[in-house]
VEXGU-600002 format. One record per residue (C-alpha): chain; residue in three letters; x, y, z. Coordinates in nm, 4 decimals, m for minus. Each point is the difference from the previous one (the first is absolute). Example, Ala and Ser with C-alpha at 12.3 -4.5 7.8 and 13.67 -1.06 7.14 Angstrom:
2
 mol type       c1       c2       c3
   A  Ala   1.2300  m0.4500   0.7800
   A  Ser   0.1370   0.3440  m0.0660
// end
This chain:
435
 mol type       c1       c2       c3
   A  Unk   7.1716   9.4161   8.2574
   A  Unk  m0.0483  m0.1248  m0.3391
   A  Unk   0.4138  m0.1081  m0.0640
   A  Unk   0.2032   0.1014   0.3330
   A  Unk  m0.0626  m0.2284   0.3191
   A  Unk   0.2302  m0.0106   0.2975
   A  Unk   0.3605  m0.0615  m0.2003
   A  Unk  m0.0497   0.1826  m0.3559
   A  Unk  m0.1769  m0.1582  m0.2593
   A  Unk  m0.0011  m0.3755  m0.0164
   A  Unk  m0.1211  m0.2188  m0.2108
   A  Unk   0.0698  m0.3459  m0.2420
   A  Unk   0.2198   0.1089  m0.2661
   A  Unk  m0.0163   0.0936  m0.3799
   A  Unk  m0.4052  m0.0531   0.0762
   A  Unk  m0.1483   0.2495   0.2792
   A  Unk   0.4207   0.1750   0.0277
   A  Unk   0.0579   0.0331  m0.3721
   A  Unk   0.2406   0.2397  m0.2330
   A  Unk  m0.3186   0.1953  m0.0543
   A  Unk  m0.0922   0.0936   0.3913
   A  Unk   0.3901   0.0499   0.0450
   A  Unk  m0.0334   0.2523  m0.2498
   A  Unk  m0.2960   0.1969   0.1158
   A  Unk   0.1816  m0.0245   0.3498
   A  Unk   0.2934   0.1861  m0.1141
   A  Unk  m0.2210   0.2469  m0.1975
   A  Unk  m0.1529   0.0688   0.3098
   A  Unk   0.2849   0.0616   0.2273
   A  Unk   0.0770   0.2634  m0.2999
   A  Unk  m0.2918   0.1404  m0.0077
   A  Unk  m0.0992   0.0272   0.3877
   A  Unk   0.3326   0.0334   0.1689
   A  Unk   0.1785   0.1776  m0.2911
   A  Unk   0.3612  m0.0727   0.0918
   A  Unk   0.3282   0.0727  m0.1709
   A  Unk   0.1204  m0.3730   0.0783
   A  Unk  m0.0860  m0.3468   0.1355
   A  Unk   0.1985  m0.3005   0.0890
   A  Unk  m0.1092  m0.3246  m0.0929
   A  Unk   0.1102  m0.3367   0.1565
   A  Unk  m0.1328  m0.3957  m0.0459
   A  Unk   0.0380  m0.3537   0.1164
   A  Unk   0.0941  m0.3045  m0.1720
   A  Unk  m0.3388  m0.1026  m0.1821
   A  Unk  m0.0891  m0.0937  m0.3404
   A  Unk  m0.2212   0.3043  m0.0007
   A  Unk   0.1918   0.2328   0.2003
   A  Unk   0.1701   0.1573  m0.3317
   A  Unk  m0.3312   0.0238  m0.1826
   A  Unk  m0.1640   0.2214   0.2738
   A  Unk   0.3018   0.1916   0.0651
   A  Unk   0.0649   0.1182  m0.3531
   A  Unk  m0.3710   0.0687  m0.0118
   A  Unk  m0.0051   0.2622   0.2893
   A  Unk   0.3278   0.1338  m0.1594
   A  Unk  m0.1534   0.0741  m0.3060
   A  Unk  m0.3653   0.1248   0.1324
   A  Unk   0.2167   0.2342   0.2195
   A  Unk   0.2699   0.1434  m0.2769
   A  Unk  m0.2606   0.0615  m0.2578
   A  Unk  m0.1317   0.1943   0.2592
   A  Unk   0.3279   0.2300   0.0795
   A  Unk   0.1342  m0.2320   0.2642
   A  Unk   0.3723  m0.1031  m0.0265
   A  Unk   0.0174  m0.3399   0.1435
   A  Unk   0.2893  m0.1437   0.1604
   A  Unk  m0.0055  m0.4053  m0.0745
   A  Unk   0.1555  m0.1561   0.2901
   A  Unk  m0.0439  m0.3866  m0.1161
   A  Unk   0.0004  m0.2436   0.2413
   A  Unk   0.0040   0.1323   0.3836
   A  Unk  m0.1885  m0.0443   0.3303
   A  Unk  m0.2669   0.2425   0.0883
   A  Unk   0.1529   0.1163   0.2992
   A  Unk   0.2721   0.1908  m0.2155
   A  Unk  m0.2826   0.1192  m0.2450
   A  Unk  m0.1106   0.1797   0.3388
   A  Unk   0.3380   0.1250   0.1211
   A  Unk   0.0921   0.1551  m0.3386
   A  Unk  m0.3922   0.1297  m0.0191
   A  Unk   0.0555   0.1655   0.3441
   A  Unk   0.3433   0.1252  m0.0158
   A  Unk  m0.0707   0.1144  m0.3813
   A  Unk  m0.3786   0.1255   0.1579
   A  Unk  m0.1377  m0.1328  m0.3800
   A  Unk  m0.2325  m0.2626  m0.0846
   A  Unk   0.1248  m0.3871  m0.0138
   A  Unk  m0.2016  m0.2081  m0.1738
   A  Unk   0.1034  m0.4164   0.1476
   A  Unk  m0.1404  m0.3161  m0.2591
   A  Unk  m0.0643  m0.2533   0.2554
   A  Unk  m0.2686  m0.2392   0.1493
   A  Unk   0.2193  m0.0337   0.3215
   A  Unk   0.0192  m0.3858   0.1250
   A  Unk  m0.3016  m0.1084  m0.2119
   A  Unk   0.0674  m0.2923  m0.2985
   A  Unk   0.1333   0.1602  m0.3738
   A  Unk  m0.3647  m0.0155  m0.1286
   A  Unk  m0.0497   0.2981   0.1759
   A  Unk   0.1540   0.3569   0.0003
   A  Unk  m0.0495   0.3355   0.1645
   A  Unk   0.0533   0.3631  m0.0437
   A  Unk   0.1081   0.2261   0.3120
   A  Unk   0.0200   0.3813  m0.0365
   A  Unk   0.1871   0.1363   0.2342
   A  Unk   0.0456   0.3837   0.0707
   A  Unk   0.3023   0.1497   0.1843
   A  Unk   0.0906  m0.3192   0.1536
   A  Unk  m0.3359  m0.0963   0.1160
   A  Unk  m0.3678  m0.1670  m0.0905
   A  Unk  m0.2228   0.2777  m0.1419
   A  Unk  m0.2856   0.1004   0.1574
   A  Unk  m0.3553  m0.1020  m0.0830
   A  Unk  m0.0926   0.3133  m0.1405
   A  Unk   0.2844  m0.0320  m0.2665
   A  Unk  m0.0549  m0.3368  m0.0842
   A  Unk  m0.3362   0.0854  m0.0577
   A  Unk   0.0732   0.2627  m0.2165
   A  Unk   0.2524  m0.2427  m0.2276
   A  Unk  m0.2911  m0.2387  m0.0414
   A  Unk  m0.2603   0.3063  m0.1778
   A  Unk   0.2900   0.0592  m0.1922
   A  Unk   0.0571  m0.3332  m0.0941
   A  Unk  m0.3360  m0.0530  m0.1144
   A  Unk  m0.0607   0.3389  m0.1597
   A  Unk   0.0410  m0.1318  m0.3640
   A  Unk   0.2416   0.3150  m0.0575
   A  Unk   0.3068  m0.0866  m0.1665
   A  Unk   0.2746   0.3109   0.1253
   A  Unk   0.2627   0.0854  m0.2381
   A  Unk   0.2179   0.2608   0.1427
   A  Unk   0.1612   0.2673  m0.2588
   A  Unk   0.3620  m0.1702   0.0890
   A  Unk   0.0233  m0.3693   0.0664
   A  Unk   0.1632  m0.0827   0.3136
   A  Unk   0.3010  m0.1966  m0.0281
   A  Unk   0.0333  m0.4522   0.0996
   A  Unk   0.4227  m0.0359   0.0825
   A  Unk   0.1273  m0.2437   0.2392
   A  Unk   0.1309   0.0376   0.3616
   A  Unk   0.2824  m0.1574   0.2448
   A  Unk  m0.0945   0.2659   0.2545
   A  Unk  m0.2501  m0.1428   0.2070
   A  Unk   0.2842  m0.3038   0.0655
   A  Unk   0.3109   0.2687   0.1373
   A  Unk  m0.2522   0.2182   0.1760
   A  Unk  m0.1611  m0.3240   0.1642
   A  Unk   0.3441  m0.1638   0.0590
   A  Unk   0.1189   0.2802   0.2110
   A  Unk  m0.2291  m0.0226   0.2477
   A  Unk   0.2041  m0.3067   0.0837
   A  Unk   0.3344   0.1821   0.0146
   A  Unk  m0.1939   0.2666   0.2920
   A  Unk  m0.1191  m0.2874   0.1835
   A  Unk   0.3665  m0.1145   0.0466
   A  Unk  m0.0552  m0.3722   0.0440
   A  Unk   0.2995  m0.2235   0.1254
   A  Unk   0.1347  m0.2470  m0.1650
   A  Unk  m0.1367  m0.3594   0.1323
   A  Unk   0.0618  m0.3198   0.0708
   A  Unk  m0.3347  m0.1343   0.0256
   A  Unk  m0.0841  m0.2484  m0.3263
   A  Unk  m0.3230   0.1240  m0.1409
   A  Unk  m0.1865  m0.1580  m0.2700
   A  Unk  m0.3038   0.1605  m0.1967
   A  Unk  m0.2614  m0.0167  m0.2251
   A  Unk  m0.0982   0.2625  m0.2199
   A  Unk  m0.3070  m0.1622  m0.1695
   A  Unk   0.1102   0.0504  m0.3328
   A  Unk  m0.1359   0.3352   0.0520
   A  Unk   0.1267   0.3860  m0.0116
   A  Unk   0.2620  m0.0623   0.2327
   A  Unk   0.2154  m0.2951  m0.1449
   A  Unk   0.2510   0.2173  m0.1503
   A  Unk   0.0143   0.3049   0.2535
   A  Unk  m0.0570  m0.2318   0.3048
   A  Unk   0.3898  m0.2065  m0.1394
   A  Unk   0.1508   0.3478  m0.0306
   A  Unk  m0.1024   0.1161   0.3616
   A  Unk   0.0534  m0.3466   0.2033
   A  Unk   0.3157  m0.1286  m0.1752
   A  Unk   0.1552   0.3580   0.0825
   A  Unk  m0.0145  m0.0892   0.4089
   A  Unk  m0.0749  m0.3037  m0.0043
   A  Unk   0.3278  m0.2416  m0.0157
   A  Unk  m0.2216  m0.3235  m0.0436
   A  Unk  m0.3161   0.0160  m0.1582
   A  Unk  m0.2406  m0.1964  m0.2183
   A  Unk  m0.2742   0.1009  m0.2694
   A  Unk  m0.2515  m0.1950  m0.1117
   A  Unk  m0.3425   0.1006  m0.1990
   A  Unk   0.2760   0.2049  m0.2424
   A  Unk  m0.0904  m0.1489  m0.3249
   A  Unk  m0.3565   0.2535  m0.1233
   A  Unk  m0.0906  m0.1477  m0.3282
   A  Unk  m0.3501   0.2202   0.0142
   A  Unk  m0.2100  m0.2887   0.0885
   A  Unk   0.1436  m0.1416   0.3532
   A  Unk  m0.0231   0.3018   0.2036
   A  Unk  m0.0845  m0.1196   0.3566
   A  Unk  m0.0542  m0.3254  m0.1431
   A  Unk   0.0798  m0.1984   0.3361
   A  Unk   0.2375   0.2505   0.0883
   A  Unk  m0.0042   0.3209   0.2078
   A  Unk  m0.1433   0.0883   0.3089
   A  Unk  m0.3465  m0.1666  m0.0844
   A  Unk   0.1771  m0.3582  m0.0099
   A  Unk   0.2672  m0.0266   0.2592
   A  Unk   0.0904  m0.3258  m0.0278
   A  Unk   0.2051   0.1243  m0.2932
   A  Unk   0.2695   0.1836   0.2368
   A  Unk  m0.0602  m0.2433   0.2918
   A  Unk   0.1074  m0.2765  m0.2646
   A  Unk   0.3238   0.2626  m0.0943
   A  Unk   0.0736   0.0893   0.3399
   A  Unk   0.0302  m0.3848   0.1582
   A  Unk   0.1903  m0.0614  m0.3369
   A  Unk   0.2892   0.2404  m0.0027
   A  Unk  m0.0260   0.0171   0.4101
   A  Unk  m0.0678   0.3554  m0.0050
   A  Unk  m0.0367   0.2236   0.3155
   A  Unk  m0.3105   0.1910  m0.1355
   A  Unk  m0.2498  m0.0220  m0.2935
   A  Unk  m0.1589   0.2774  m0.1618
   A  Unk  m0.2834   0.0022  m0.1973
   A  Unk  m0.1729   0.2071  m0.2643
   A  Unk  m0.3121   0.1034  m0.1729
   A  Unk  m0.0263   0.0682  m0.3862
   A  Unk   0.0838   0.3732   0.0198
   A  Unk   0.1867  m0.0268   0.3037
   A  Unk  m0.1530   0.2311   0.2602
   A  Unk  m0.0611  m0.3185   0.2381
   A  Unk   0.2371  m0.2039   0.1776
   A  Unk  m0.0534  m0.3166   0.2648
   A  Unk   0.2988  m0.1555   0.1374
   A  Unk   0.0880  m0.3617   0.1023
   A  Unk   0.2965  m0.0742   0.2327
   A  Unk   0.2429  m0.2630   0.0173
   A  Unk  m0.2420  m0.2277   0.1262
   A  Unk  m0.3068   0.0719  m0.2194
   A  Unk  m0.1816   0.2090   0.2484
   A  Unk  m0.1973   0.2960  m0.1367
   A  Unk   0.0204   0.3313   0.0971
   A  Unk  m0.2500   0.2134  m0.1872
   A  Unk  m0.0980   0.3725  m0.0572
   A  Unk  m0.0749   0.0676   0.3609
   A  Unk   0.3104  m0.1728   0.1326
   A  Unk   0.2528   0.2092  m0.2191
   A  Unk  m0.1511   0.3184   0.0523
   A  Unk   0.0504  m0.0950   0.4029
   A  Unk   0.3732  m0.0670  m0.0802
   A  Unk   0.0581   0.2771  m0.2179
   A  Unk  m0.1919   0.2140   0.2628
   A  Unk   0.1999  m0.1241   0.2970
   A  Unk   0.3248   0.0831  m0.1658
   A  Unk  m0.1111   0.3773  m0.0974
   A  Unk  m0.1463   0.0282   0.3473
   A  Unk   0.3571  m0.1027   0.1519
   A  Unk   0.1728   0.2631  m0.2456
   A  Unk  m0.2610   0.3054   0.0952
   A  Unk  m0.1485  m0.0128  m0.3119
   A  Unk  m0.3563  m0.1249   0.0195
   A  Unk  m0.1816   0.3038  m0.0243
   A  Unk  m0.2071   0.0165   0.2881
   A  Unk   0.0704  m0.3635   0.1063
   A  Unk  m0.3161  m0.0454  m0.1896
   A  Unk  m0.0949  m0.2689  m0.2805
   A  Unk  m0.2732  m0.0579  m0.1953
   A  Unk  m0.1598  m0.3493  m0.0979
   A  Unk  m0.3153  m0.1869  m0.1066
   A  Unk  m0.2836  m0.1515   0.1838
   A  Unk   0.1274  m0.3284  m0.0877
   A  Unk   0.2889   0.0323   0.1778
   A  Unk   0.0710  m0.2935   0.2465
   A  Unk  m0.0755   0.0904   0.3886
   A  Unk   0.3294  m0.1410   0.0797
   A  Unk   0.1435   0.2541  m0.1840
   A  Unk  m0.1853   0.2714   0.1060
   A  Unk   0.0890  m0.0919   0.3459
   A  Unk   0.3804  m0.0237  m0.0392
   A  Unk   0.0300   0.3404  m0.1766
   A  Unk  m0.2187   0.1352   0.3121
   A  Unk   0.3122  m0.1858   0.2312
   A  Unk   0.2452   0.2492  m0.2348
   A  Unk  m0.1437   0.3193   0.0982
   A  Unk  m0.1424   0.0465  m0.3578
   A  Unk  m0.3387   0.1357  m0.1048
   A  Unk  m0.2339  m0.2251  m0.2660
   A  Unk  m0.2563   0.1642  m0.2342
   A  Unk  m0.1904  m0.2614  m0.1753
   A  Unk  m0.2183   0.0789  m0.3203
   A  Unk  m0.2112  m0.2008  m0.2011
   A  Unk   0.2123  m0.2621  m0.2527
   A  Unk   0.1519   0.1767  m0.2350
   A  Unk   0.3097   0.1059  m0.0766
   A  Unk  m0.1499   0.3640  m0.1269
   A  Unk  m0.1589   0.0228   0.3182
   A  Unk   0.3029  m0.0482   0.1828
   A  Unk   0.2079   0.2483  m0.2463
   A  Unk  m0.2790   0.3245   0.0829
   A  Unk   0.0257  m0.0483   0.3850
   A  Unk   0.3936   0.0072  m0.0420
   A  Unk  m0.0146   0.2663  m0.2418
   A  Unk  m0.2329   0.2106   0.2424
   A  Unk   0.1423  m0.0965   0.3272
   A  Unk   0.3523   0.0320  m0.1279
   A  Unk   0.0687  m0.3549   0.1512
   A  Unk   0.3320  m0.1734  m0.1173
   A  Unk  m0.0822  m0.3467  m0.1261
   A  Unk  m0.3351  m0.2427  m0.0205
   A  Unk  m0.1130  m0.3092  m0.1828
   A  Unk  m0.2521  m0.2845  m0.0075
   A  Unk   0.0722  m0.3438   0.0883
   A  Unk  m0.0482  m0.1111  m0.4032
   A  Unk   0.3800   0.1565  m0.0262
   A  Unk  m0.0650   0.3680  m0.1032
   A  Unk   0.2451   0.1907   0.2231
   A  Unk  m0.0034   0.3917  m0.0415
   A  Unk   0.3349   0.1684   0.1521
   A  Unk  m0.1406   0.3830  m0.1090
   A  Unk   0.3120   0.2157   0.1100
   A  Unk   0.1804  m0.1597  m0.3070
   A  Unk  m0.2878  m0.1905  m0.2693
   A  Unk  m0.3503   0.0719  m0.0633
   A  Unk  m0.1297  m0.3235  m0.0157
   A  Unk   0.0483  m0.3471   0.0702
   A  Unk   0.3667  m0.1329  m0.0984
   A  Unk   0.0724  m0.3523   0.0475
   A  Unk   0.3455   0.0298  m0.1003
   A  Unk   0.0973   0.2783   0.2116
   A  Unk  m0.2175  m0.1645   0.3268
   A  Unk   0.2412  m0.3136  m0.0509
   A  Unk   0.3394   0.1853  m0.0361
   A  Unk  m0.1251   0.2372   0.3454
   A  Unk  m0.0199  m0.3298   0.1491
   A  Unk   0.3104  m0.1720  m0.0967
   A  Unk   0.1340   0.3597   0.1516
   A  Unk  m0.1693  m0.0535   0.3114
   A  Unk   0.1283  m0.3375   0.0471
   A  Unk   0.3487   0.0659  m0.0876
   A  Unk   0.0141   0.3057   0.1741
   A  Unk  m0.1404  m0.1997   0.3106
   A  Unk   0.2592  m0.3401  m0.0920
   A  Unk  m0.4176  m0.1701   0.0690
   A  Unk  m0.1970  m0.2459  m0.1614
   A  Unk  m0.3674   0.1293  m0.0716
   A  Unk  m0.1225  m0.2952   0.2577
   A  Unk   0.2326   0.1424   0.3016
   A  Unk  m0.1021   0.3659  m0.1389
   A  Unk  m0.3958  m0.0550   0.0805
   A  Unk   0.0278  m0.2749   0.2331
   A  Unk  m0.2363   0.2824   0.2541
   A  Unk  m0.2785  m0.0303  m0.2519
   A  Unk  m0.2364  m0.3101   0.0396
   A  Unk  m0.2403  m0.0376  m0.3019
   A  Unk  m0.3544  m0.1280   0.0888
   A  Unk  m0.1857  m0.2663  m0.1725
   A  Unk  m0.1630   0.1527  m0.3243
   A  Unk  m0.2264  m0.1212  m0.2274
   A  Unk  m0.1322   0.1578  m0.3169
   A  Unk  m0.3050  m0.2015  m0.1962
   A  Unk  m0.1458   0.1189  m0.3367
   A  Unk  m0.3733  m0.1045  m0.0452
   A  Unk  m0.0246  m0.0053  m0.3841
   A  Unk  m0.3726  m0.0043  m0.1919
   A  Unk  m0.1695   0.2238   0.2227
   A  Unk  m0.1821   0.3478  m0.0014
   A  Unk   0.1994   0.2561   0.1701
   A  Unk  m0.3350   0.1260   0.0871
   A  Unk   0.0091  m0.2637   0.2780
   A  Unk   0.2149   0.2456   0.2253
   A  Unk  m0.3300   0.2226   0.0396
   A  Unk  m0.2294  m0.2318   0.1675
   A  Unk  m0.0457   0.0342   0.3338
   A  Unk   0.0011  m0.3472   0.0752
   A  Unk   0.3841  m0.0151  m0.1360
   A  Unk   0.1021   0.3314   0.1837
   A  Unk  m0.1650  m0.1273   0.3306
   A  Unk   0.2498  m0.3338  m0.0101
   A  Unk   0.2834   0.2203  m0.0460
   A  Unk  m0.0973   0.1882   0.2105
   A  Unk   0.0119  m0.2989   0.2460
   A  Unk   0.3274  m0.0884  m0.0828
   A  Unk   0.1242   0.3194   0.0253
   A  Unk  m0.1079   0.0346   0.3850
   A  Unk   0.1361  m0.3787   0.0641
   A  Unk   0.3279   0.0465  m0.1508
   A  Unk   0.2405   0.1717   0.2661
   A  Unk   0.0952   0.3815  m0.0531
   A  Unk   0.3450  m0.0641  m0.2132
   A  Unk  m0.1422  m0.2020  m0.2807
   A  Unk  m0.0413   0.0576  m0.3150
   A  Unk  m0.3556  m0.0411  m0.1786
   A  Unk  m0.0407   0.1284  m0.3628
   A  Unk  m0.2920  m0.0810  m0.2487
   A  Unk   0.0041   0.1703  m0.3401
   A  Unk  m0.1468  m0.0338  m0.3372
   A  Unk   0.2509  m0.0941  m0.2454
   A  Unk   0.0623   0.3280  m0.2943
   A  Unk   0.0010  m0.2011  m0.3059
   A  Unk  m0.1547  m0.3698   0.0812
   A  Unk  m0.2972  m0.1407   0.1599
   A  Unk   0.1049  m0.1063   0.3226
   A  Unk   0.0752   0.1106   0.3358
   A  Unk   0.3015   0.0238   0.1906
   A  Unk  m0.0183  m0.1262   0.3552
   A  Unk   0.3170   0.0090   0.2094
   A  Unk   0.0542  m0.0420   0.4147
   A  Unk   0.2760   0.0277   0.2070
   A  Unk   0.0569  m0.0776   0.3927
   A  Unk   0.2361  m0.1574   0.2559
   A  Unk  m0.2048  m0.3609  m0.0005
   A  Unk  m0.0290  m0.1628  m0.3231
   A  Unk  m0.3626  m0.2046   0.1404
   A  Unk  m0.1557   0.3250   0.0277
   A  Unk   0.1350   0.1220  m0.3366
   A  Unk  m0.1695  m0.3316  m0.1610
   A  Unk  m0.3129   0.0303   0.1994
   A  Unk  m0.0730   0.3651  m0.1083
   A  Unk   0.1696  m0.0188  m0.3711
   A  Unk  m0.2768  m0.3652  m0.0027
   A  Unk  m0.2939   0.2144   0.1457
   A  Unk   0.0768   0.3281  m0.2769
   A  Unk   0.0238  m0.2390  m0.2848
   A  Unk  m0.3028  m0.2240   0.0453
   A  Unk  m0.2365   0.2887   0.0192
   A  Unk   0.1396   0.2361  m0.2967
   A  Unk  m0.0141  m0.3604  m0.2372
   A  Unk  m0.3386  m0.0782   0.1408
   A  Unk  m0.1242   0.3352  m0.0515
   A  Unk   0.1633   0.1575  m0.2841
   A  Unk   0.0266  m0.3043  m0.2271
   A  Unk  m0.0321   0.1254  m0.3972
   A  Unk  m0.2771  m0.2090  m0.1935
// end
């Protein structure tokens, strides 16, 4: 596709993601979707007002009423989308530095299908401006914030004594992610709460975690919790700095629904970078794993079409689909303070069953993607592939948007891991080097 990729539209702001594209964009949505309203919500950056008002304006002059919702993560952009079943429009490049900026469209709650985002794009680049016979109308919202905030009230979380500190990355959820945690939480601590349009993520969030390891060995804090620029990640650090990532969470969070009889056919879905060790444990538990390639829309369709309750990838994207459509860091780290109260547990005593294997992920920059074609390449991994014992993990993929590769092993003995990871490596560099 000529503008959408895997996450909306992405790009480096005010050149590629300027007022005029934003424009077209909402024109488009007009013209191809013709709805009576949309909802639009941003992040913190410089730009994020700039493309914003530009959709809102494309969109209105084409009919649309539009619903500004200012500054909110995109997982409530897709619970009001869903629950409102209208379009939500989210202004957001996700964990990536403030240069940068995104556009997600989002219909009904979810990611729209190829087909439609196709369709956008000929409209974008039709050259048509659409003026409708009555303009649509640009007002400002607070509904996205009570509607979002009661799905805290259903989930009925106890009041806690665990200290929690976190980090919301001077993103989308560094006003919304106070109002939630300082309502159960008797001790908490915020940092990366200070969004001056230009720091978002800036060594903060879940893509630097030394930022709430440093927070959490400050104020002493029982758990850490850290987020991504528009909040639908979290990772989590405990008392004593450990990490417990995507995979991890969705095991606790799974464990506790399966002990309530409500894991919907005992059944979770993850990615196929998922540690072995934690494949394994969940196996112990009596519950089901359906792995899909990375991706957190990959994961989303096989819950949506298996009717599964929750699923996630290890980078912190955790999907609990009986109550959000999409990732929610915020909501994964208040179920978990819920499971751990409810439980009077620490999160180390909670997955002490599970025994991560030694992982190892190395990008090969400079090289031609091509390289994963030869037959010389396939044949060593190949190789590997039949040394490596039955429960590891072996993944080689082409990297989206850069040229490299992405190389990652995981087994019980950390030689063989080194060997194999050695053996991979040598021959893709040797091979697929870019002159």
């Amino acid at each position: 596709m000529k503008y959408f990729g895997t996450d909306g539209i992405r790009g480096k702001a005010f050149e590629k993601l300027n007022s005029n594209l934003a424009f077209k964009l909402g024109q488009a949505i007009a013209k191809r979707f013709k709805p009576e309203s949309i909802v639009i919500g941003q992040d913190t950056r410089l730009s994020s007002n700039m493309l914003a008002h530009g959709v809102a304006y494309g969109a209105a002059l084409g009919g649309v009423n539009v619903f500004m919702a200012d500054v909110v993560s995109t997982p409530m952009i897709a619970y009001y989308s869903k629950m409102k079943d209208m379009i939500g429009v989210m202004i957001t490049a996700s964990h990536n530095p403030y240069t940068d900026n995104g556009i997600k469209v989002i219909k009904s709650g979810y990611k729209m299908l190829d087909q439609e985002e196709i369709d956008l794009e000929s409209y974008i680049d039709d050259g048509k401006v659409y003026i409708a016979e009555k303009f649509g109308s640009i007002n400002i919202t607070k509904e996205v914030e009570s509607l979002y905030l009661q799905v805290y009230e259903d989930l009925m979380i106890p009041n806690t004594k665990l200290s929690i500190s976190f980090d919301t990355a001077n993103g989308a959820t560094y006003k919304i992610g106070k109002k939630i945690i300082e309502k159960y939480v008797e001790t908490s601590y915020q940092i990366g709460d200070n969004p001056d349009g230009l720091n978002i993520n800036l060594n903060v969030g879940s893509t630097h975690l030394d930022a709430i390891k440093s927070a959490v060995a400050l104020y002493k804090s029982d758990l850490g919790l850290s987020f991504d620029g528009d909040g639908d990640r979290i990772l989590v650090i405990d008392k004593d700095g450990t990490l417990f990532d995507g995979d991890l969470i969705v095991y606790v969070i799974a464990k506790y629904l399966k002990s309530v009889g409500m894991l919907k056919k005992d059944t979770v879905v993850l990615t196929q970078m998922s540690n072995p060790g934690v494949l394994a444990a969940f196996k112990r538990l009596g519950i089901k794993v359906i792995q899909t390639a990375v991706g957190d829309k990959y994961v989303s369709e096989v819950l949506i079409k298996e009717d599964l309750t929750i699923g996630g990838e290890n980078s912190g994207h955790i999907i609990i689909n009986d109550i959000l459509p999409s990732g929610d860091g915020v909501f994964a780290g208040m179920f978990l303070i819920k499971t751990l109260t409810e439980n009077d547990m620490n999160l180390k005593d909670y997955t002490k069953e599970v025994v991560i294997y030694p992982q190892k992920l190395v990008n090969i920059p400079n090289v031609n993607k091509a390289v994963l074609e030869l037959e010389e390449v396939k044949k060593v991994i190949m190789e590997v592939r039949s040394e490596l014992p039955e429960d590891s993990l072996l993944l080689v993929r082409p990297s989206g948007t850069e040229p490299l590769v992405r190389v990652t092993i995981s087994c019980q003995d950390s030689v063989m891991l080194e060997k194999n990871m050695a053996k991979i490596v040598d021959k893709i560099k040797e091979l697929g080097e870019m002159k």
